[in-house]
C-alpha positions in Angstrom: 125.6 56.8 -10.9 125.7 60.6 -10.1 128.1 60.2 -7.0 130.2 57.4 -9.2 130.2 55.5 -6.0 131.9 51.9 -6.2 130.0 48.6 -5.8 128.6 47.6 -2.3 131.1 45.6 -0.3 132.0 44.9 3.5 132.8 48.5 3.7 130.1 50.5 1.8 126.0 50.1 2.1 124.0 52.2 -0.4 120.5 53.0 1.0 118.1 54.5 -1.5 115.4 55.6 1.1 113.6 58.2 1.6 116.4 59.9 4.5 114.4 61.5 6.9 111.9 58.1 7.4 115.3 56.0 7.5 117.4 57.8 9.8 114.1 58.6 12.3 113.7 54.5 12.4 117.4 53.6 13.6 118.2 50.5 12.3 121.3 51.1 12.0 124.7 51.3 13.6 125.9 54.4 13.7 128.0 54.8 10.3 131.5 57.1 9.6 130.1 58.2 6.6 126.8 59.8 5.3 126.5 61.1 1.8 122.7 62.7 2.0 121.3 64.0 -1.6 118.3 66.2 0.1 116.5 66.7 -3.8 114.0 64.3 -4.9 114.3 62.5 -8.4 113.2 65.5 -10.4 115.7 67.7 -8.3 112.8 69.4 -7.0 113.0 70.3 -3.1 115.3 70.6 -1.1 113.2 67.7 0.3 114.4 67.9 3.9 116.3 70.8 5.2 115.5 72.4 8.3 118.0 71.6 11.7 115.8 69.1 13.2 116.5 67.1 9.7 119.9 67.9 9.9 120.4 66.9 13.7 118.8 63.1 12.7 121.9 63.1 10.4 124.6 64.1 12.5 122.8 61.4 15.1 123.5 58.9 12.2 127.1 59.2 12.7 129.5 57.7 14.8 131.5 59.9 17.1 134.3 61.3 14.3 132.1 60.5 11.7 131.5 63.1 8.8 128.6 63.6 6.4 128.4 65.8 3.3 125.6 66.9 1.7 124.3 67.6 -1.8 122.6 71.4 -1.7 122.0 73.1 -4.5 124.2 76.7 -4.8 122.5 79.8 -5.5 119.8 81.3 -3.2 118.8 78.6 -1.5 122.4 77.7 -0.8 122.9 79.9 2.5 119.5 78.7 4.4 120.8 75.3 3.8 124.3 75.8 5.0 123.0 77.5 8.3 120.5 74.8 9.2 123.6 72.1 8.6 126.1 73.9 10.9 123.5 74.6 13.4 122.6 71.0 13.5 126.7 70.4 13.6 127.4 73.3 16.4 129.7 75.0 13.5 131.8 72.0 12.1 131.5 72.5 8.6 133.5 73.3 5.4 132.3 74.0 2.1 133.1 73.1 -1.5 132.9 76.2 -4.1 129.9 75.5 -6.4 130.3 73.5 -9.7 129.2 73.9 -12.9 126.4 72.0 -12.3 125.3 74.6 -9.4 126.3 72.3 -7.1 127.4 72.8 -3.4 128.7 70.1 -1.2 128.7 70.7 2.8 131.0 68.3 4.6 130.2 68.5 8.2 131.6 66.4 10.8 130.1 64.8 14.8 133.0 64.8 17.3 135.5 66.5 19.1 137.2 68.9 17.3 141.0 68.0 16.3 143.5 69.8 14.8 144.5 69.7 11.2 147.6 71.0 9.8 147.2 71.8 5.2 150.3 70.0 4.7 149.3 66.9 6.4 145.8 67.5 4.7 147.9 67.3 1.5 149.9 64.3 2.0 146.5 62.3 2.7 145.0 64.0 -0.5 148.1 62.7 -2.4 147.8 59.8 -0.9 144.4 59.0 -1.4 144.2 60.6 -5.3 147.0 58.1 -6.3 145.1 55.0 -4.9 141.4 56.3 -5.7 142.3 57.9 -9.0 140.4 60.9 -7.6 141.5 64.7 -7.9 141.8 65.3 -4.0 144.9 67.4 -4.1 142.7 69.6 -6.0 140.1 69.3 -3.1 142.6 70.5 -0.4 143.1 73.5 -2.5 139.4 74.3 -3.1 138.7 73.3 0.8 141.2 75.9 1.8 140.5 79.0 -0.5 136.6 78.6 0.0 136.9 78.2 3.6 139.7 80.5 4.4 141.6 78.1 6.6 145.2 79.3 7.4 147.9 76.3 7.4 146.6 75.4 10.8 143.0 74.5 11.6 140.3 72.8 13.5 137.6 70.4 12.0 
């Protein structure tokens, strides 16, 4: 409900699981996609976030896969990004904090490749007119938060 995630399907498993417990067990495949909330129901927490947490996650993925995670902003915000982009050997980006308080850390396992903005914003483009998603928008916060120049590496 809070992520407005769609339905399950052949493409998409929702796992409401305590994270840590889950991803220590491995059974699983590897996934391209983690979305990790690391508050408990109450929002109290962060529940999990130290780099050996963070390192079971990135272990998660497949190689090229990306996870983002929900962190609150604030204080507690910086301790949380570091642990993260330790656990990902520096291949994160940020989103700027929402109204909420929010933060989201997108950090990705794999080579790094290059990205150019403008092919960055074609996908977004692409991807807000199917999805009916603001990810134009996205690209923009992704770049001015992050200070990335038209070229880059993620």
């Amino acid at each position: 409900m809070w992520f407005k995630l769609p339905e399950e399907d052949d493409h998409l498993k929702i796992v409401f699981e305590d994270c840590k417990k889950y991803l220590f067990e491995g059974n699983f495949e590897p996934v391209d996609w983690l979305l990790v909330d690391i508050y408990d129901a109450e929002a109290w927490g962060p529940v999990y976030d130290d780099v050996p947490f963070y390192r079971l996650c990135r272990k998660a993925l497949r190689e090229g896969g990306v996870a983002s995670f929900n962190l609150f902003g604030g204080e507690d915000f910086e301790k949380s990004y570091k642990a993260i982009s330790e656990a990902f050997y520096g291949q994160v980006l940020i989103m700027p904090e929402v109204q909420e308080g929010n933060r989201i850390v997108i950090a990705s396992k794999g080579e790094k490749k290059d990205y150019s903005i403008e092919q960055l914003k074609e996908r977004a483009a692409e991807i807000q007119t199917r999805l009916k998603v603001p990810a134009k928008k996205w690209i923009k916060m992704l770049q001015k938060e992050n200070s990335l120049s038209n070229e880059f590496k993620f």
